[in-house]
C-alpha positions as CSV (number, residue, x, y, z in Angstrom):
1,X,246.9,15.5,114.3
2,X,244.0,17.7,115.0
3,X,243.4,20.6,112.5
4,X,243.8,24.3,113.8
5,X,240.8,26.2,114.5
6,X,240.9,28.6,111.7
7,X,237.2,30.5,112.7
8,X,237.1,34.2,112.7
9,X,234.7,35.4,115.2
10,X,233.4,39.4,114.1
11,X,230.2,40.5,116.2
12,X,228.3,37.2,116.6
13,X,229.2,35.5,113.1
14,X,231.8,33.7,112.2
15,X,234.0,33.5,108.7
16,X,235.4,29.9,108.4
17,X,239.0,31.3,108.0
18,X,241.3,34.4,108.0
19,X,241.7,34.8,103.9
20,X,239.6,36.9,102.4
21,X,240.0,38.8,99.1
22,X,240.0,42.5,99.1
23,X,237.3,45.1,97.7
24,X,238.5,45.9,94.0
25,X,240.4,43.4,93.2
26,X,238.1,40.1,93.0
27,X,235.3,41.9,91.0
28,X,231.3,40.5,92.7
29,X,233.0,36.7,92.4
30,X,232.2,35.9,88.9
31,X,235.3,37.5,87.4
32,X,237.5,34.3,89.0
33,X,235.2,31.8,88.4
34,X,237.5,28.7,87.2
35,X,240.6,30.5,88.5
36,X,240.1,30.6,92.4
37,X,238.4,27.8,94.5
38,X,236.1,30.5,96.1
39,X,234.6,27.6,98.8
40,X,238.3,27.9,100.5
41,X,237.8,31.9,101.1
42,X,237.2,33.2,103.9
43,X,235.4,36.1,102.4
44,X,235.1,37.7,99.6
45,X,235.0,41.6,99.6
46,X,233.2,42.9,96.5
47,X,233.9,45.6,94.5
48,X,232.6,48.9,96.0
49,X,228.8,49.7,95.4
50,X,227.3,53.1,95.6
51,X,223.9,54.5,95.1
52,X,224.3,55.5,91.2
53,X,226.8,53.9,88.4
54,X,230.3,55.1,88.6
55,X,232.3,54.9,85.5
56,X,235.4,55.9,87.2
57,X,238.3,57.6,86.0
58,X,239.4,58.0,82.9
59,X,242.2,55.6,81.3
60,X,244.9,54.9,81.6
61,X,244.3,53.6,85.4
62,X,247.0,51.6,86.6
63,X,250.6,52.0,86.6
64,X,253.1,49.7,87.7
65,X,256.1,50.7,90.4
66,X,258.6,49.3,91.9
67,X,257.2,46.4,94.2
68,X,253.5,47.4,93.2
69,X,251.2,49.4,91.5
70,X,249.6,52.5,91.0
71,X,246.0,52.3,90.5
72,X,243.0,55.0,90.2
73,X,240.1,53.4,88.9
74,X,237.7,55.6,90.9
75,X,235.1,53.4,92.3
76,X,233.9,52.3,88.8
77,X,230.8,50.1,89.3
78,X,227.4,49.3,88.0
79,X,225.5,51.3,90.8
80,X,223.0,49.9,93.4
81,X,220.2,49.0,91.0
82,X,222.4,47.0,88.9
83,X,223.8,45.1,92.1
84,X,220.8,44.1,93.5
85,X,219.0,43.0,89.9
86,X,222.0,41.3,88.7
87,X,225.0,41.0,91.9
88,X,223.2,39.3,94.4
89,X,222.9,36.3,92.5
90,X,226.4,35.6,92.1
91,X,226.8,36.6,96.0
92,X,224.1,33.7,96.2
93,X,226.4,31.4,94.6
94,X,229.5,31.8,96.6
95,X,230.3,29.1,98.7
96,X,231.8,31.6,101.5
97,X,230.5,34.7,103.3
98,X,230.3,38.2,101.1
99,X,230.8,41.3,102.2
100,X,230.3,44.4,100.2
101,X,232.2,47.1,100.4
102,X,230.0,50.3,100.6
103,X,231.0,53.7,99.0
104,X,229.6,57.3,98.4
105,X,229.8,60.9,98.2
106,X,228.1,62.0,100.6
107,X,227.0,60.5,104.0
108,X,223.1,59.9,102.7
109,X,224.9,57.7,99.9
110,X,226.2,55.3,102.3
111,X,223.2,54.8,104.3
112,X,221.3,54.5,101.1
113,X,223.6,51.3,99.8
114,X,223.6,50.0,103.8
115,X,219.7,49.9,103.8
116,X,219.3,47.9,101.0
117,X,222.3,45.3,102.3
118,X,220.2,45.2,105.1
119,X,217.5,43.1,103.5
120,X,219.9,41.1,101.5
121,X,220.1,37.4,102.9
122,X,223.3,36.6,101.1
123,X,225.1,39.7,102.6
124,X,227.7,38.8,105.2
125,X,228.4,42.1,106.4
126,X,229.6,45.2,104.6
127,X,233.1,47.5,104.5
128,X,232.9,51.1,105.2
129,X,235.3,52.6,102.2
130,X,235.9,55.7,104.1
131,X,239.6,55.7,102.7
132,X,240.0,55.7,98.7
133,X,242.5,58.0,97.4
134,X,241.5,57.8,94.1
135,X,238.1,59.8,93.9
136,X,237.6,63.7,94.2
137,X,234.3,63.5,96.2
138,X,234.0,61.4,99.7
139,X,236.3,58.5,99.8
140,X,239.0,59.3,102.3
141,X,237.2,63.1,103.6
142,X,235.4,60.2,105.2
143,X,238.3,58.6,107.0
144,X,240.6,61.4,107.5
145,X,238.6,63.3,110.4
146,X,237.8,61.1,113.4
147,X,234.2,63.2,114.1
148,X,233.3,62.9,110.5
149,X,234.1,59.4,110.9
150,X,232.4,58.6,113.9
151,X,229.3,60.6,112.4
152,X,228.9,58.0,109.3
153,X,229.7,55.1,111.3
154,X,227.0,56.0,114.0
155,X,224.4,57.1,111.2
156,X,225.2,53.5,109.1
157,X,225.2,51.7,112.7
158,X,221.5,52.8,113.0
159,X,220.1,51.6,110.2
160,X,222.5,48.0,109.6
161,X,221.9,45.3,112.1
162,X,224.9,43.0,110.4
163,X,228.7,43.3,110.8
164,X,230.1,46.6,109.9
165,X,233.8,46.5,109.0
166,X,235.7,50.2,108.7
167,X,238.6,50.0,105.9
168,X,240.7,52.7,107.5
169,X,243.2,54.9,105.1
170,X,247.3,54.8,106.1
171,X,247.3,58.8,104.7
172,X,246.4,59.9,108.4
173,X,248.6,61.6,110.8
174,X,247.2,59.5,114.0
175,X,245.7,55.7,112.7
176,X,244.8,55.4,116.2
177,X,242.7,58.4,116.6
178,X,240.8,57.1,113.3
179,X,240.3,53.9,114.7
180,X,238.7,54.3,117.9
181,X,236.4,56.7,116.3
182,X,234.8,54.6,114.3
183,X,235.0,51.7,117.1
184,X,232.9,54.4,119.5
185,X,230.5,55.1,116.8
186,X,229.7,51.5,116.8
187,X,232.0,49.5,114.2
188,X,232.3,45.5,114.6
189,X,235.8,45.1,112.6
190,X,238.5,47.7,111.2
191,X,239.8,46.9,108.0
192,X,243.7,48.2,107.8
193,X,244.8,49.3,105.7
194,X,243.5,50.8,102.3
195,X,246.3,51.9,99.3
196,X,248.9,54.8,99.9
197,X,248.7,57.9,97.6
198,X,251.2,57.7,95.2
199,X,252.1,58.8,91.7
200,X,254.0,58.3,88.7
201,X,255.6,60.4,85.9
202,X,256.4,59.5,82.7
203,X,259.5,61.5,81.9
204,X,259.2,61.9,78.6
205,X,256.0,63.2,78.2
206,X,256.4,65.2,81.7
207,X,253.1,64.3,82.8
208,X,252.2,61.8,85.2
209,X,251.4,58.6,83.6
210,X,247.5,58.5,85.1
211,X,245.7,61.2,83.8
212,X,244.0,62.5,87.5
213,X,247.5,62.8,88.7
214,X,247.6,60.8,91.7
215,X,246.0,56.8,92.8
216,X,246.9,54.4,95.6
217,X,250.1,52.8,95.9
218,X,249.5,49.1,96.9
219,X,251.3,46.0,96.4
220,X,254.9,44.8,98.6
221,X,256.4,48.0,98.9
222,X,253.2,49.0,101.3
223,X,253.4,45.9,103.1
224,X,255.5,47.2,106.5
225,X,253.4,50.3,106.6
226,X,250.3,47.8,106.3
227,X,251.8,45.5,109.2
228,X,253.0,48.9,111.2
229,X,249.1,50.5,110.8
230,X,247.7,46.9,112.3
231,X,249.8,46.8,114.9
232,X,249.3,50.2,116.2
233,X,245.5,49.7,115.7
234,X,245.0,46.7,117.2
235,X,246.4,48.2,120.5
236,X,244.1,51.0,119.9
237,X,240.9,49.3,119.9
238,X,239.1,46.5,121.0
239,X,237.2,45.2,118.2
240,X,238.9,42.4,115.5
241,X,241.3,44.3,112.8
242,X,241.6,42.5,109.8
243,X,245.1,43.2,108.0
244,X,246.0,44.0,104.3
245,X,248.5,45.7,102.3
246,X,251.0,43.9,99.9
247,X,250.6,40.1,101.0
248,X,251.6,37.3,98.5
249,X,252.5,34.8,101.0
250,X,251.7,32.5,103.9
251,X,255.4,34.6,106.0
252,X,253.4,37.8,104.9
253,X,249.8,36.8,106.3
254,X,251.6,35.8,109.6
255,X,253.4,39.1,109.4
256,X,250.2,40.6,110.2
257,X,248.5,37.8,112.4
258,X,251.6,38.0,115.1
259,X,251.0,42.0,114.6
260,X,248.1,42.0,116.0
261,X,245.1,41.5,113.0
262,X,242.2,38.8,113.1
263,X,242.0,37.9,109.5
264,X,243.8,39.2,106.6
265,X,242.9,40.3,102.7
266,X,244.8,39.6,99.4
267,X,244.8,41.9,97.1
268,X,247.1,43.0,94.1
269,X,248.6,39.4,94.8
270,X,245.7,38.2,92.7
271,X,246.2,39.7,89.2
272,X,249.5,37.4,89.0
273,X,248.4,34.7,91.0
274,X,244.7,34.2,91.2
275,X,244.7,31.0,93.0
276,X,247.6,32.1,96.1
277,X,244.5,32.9,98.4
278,X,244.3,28.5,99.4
279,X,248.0,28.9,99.1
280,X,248.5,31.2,101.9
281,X,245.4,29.6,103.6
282,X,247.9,26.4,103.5
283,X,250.8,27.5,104.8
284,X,249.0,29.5,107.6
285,X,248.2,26.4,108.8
286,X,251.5,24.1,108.5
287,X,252.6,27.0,110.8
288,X,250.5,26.2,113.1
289,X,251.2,23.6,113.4
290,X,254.5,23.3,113.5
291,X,254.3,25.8,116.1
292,X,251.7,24.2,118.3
293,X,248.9,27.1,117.5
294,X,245.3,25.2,117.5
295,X,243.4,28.6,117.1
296,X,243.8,31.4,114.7
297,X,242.5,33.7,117.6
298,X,245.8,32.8,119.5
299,X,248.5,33.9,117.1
300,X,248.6,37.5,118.4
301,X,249.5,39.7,121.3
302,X,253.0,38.7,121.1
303,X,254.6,42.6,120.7
C-alpha cells in the first residue's frame, strides 16, 4: 500500500508532515537531543526570541491543574545576539524545517528579530507571538486588536520574504475578526491557538501560587476550546491554520485536522512524553489509511 501524502504546503514551501512542536516547549532543539527523533518532525518551533535577553518572570513559574498546567515563564530567552552567535547552529543541525517564534514589546522589536531571520539560511519561517498572557508589555496587546494586528503583520510583511505564521490568542471576543486581520495584512499561516489565562491559589497561603498572579492555562483541559478556535478560523480565512492546544494523541491531532487545521503542534504533551510527537505522526497515518485518506490536505472540510 502506497504511503499517505503527509506534505504541508504554507506559501510556496513545504514541511514534510503535520507534527510540529510548539514555541516554549522544545527549547532551540538541543534540549531533546537523545529524547526525540527530531528528523520525524515536521517542524520545530523555537523558543521565543526578542531583541534583548529576557530573564522572565520570577519563580515559581508553573503550576499544575486539573488536566494541565499553569505556566508564566515570561518569554525568558537569551536575546537576539545570543541566538544568532550561538542558536543558529543547532537550527543548522536539525534534520527538519525551524521556525522561530518572534516576540517583543513593541512593534520595532519584532521587525528588529524578523530582519535578522531574514538572512538566516537555516530559518524556515517565523511565528508571530502576538498572544502570550504571561508578560506585562506586548505579547497579547498585539493580538487582541484586529488594527494593531494588522499594523505588525503588514510592517513584519515588508521587511520578511519567508513564511509568516500568526499564533493567535483564544482570550478574544471575536477569533475571527483577529484572524482575517492578520491574513489581510499579509500572513502565510495562523497558528491557533496560544494558552488560556488562568490562575491558581494556594489556599493556605491565600496567594496565588505564581507570584505575577496569572499565566496561560494549556494542556487537555484547553483542548475543545483549541479544536472550537480552529474550526471557526479556518472558515474565517483562507490561508493554512495550524492547530494546537492540549494534544497527546494521534484521536487528538485528527480532532483538529477534521476541524479544519493544516498541521498541528505538540506541546505540554512533551514534558511527560518527549518522544509522542513520531507517535502521533504514526497513528495519523494508520488512519489514513484505514480510512482511504492519501493526502493530509484532504482530511478537512468535513463540518
Amino acid at each position: 500500500m502506497v504511503d499517505p501524502d503527509l506534505t504541508v504546503a504554507i506559501a510556496g514551501k513545504t514541511l514534510p508532515n503535520p507534527v510540529g512542536v510548539a514555541s516554549g516547549t522544545f527549547g532551540f532543539g538541543e534540549e531533546y537531543e537523545g529524547l526525540t527523533d527530531t528528523a520525524s518532525l515536521g517542524a520545530v518551533y523555537t523558543k521565543a526570541v526578542t531583541p534583548e535577553p529576557r530573564a522572565g518572570n520570577p519563580p515559581p513559574r508553573l503550576a499544575e491543574t486539573p488536566a494541565g498546567m499553569i505556566n508564566a515563564i515570561g518569554l525568558a530567552n537569551p536575546g537576539l545576539a545570543a541566538f544568532l552567535s550561538e542558536k543558529v547552529r543547532i537550527l543548522e543541525r536539525l534534520p527538519c524545517p525551524a521556525i522561530v517564534n518572534v516576540a517583543g514589546a513593541v512593534m520595532a522589536d519584532y521587525l528588529k528579530v524578523a530582519e535578522a531571520m531574514e538572512e538566516v539560511d537555516s530559518v524556515w519561517g517565523i511565528e508571530l507571538n502576538v498572544s502570550c498572557p504571561n508578560v506585562d508589555h506586548g505579547g497579547m496587546a498585539f493580538g487582541t486588536d484586529p488594527k494593531v494586528l494588522e499594523s505588525l503583520t503588514y510592517a513584519v510583511r515588508k521587511v520578511y520574504s519567508k513564511p509568516i505564521i500568526v499564533k493567535l490568542s483564544p482570550n478574544v471576543t471575536d477569533i475571527g475578526e483577529i484572524a482575517r486581520a492578520a491574513e489581510s495584512a499579509g500572513a502565510d499561516a495562523l497558528s491557533c491557538i496560544n494558552t488560556l489565562t488562568g490562575m491558581k491559589v494556594d489556599v493556605l497561603r491565600r496567594q496565588p501560587v505564581i507570584p505575577r498572579g496569572t499565566g496561560g492555562l494549556s494542556g487537555p483541559a484547553i483542548r475543545p476550546v483549541g479544536v472550537a478556535a480552529v474550526w471557526k478560523v479556518s472558515k474565517a480565512v483562507g490561508i493554512p491554520v495550524i492547530g494546537l492546544g492540549g494534544i497527546s494523541s494521534a484521536e487528538d491531532a485528527m480532532e483538529y485536522l477534521l476541524a479544519g487545521a493544516s498541521a498541528i503542534q505538540v506541546g505540554t504533551a512533551l514534558f511527560g512524553e518527549p518522544d509522542i510527537p513520531g507517535r502521533i505522526l504514526g497513528g495519523i497515518k494508520i488512519y489514513m489509511v484505514q480510512e482511504g485518506f492519501s493526502r493530509i490536505a484532504d482530511l478537512h472540510g468535513f463540518f
